[in-house]
C-alpha positions, 0 to 999 in steps of 0.5 A: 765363318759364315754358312750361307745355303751353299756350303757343306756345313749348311747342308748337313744341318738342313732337313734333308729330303726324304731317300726315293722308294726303292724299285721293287724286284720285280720292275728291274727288267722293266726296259720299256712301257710295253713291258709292264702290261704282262707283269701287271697281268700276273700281279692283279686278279683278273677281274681288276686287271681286265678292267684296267686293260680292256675296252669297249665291245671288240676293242678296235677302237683300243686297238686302233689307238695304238695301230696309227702310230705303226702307220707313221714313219719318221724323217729325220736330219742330219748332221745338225748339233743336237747337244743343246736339246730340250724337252721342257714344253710350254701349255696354256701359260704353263711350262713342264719340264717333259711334253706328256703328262699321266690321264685320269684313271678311275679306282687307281688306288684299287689297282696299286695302294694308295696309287692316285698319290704315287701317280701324283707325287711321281708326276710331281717330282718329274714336273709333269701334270697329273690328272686327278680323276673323278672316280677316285678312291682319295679325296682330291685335297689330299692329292692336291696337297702332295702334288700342288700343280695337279689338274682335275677331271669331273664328270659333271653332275647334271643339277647346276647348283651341284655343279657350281659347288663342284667348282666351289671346292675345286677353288677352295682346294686351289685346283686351276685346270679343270677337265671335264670328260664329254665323251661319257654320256652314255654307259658304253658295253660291259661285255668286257668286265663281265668275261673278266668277273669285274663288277660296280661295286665290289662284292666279297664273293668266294670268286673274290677270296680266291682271286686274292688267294692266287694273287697275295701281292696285290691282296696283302699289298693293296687291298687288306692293307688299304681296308686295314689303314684307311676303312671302306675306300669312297669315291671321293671327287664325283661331287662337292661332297664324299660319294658312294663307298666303293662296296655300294650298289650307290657307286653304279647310279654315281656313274651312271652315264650323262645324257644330258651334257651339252654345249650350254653347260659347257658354256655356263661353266666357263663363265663362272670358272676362272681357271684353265677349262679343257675338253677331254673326249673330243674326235670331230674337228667340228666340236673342236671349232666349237670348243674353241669358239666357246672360249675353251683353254684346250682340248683332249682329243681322246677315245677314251683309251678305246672304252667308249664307243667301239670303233671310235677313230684313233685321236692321232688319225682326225689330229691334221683335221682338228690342227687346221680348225683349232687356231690358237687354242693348244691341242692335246691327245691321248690313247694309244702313246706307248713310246717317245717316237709316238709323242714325236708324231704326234707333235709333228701332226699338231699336238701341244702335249700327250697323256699316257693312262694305262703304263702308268697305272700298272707302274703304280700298281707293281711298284709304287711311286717308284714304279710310275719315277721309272716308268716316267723316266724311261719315257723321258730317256727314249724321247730325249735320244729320240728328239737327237736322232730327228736332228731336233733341239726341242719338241716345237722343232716336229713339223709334218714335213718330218713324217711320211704318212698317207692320209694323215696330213691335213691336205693342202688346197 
């Protein structure tokens, strides 16, 4: 008998894939993203969890991030046949198998062990991107090589050849979408951080000790462990080469603002970078005019989760405006998506595609690859049932004309 790739016999001798990581106890009441934020209170000391969770000066720009969603209500149809229904969503040449995709997070493998490949390898295994952050704590080949379709964000270094050996060895680890933050020139308020005791870089302190003490989870799970397995963590994509260890007073001039970004630098990079060029931090429709006249790929509209500049409007509030200068060129957005109704309005007003940050960090950090699996796939549940409820068959279907809410449709002549 002959055993083709079909048949019982074949598959029993082939080398079966690895059993998913179990949903550990504490995420099986997990029912929704807004669920995992008190939980992931509880689990990390309060320096790291502050850090993670707050934002610049009062937070109204974090907070307003998630109140412009509230301001929308839907419009749905009826009676149409959804059964067909699709959630796979085409970007910049490129087709995903959802319409969101998991934002860059600084020191991730501080808040969940080893939590920039259990985002990735999460992300990978549920076909969306992940973006790989410049502060991160495991080298960005590493990453690559267990999630090969991950993009790359870079705060960019002010010297031009230490920018082009950047992009030398985003070519050599095969690394084809690159986004670069431009929202960070200047270091905002750390008010924040010191109320919660968070500081750059990290210091053994008795405030420290006892904070592992009172969170033994996170400090065996996480913190001894990665020290125990893997030495000093180091940020390791800031530059061409390994950076500062994160217990290093190097980390804070590393990331110690770019005042010198500018329009022309952009404009070098995209001459000399042959891969997908995105923009992330951009609000004003204006620089999305210009972003799009300097040849870029797609733009982030971002406020950064609400941890730069304080009062920065909500991205989905300047959405209609930036749709109508943008042309082609896909729109995506940020800060504040914490549902599958949120990703439905703000495809209605114009986005290609949506990143989440924070829900995603305090998966990994609670639970793993298999918390961020989870957290993914209650988001691609809500949206599914979501997108039937609208009386739609795919995400391109979302048109304003869906929505009802003042002010933030693009006006007509």
């Amino acid at each position: 008998m002959t055993i083709t790739a079909d048949t019982p016999s074949a598959r029993s001798t082939a080398k079966q894939d690895p059993a998913p990581p179990r949903l550990p106890r504490r995420m099986r009441k997990v029912y929704a993203l807004e669920d995992l934020e008190p939980l992931a209170r509880r689990h990390l000391p309060r320096p790291i969890f502050g850090y993670v969770e707050g934002g610049a000066e009062t937070n109204a720009s974090r907070a307003d991030a998630l109140a412009a969603f509230s301001e929308i209500a839907l419009l749905p149809r009826i009676l149409n046949d959804v059964s067909a229904r699709r959630l796979d969503t085409e970007l910049m040449g490129e087709r995903w198998d959802l319409p969101f995709g998991i934002a860059p997070m600084g020191v991730s493998a501080l808040t969940g062990y080893r939590g920039d490949l259990s985002l990735a390898r999460a992300a990978d295994a549920a076909g969306i991107p992940m973006v790989i952050s410049a502060a991160s704590l495991i080298s960005l080949e590493e990453i690559r090589a267990a999630a090969p379709r991950v993009w790359y964000q870079a705060y960019l270094p002010k010297d031009e050849a230490d920018i082009l050996a950047l992009l030398d060895r985003l070519v050599r680890a095969d690394i084809r979408t690159l986004v670069i933050t431009v929202d960070s020139a200047v270091v905002p308020s750390r008010e924040n951080n010191l109320r919660t005791g968070y500081k750059t870089p990290l210091k053994p302190s008795l405030s420290l000790l006892l904070d592992g003490l009172t969170h033994p989870a996170w400090a065996m799970g996480t913190f001894l462990r990665t020290f125990l397995n893997h030495g000093n963590p180091h940020f390791e994509n800031a530059s061409a080469g390994r950076g500062a260890p994160l217990l290093s007073r190097q980390a804070v001039r590393d990331f110690s603002g770019r005042e010198f970004l500018n329009w022309e630098m952009v404009k070098t990079i995209r001459e000399r970078w042959q891969g997908r060029l995105v923009l992330k931090g951009v609000l004003h429709p204006a620089d999305v005019a210009l972003a799009r006249g300097a040849g870029l790929d797609g733009v982030v509209l971002s406020s950064h989760g609400g941890r730069q500049l304080d009062y920065a409007v909500s991205p989905l509030r300047v959405l209609a405006a930036a749709k109508a200068v943008s042309g082609e060129m896909p729109l995506m957005l940020d800060s504040g998506i914490r549902r599958g109704t949120d990703i439905l309005k703000a495809f209605g007003l114009g986005a290609s595609f949506v990143f989440i940050g924070r829900p995603f960090n305090y998966a990994s950090a609670l639970g793993g690859e298999a918390g961020v699996a989870h957290a993914i796939g209650l988001m691609r549940t809500q949206l599914r049932a979501d997108l039937g409820m609208m009386g739609l068959l795919s995400m391109q279907e979302m048109s304003p004309d869906l929505l009802l809410a003042e002010g933030f449709r693009q006006r007509r002549p």
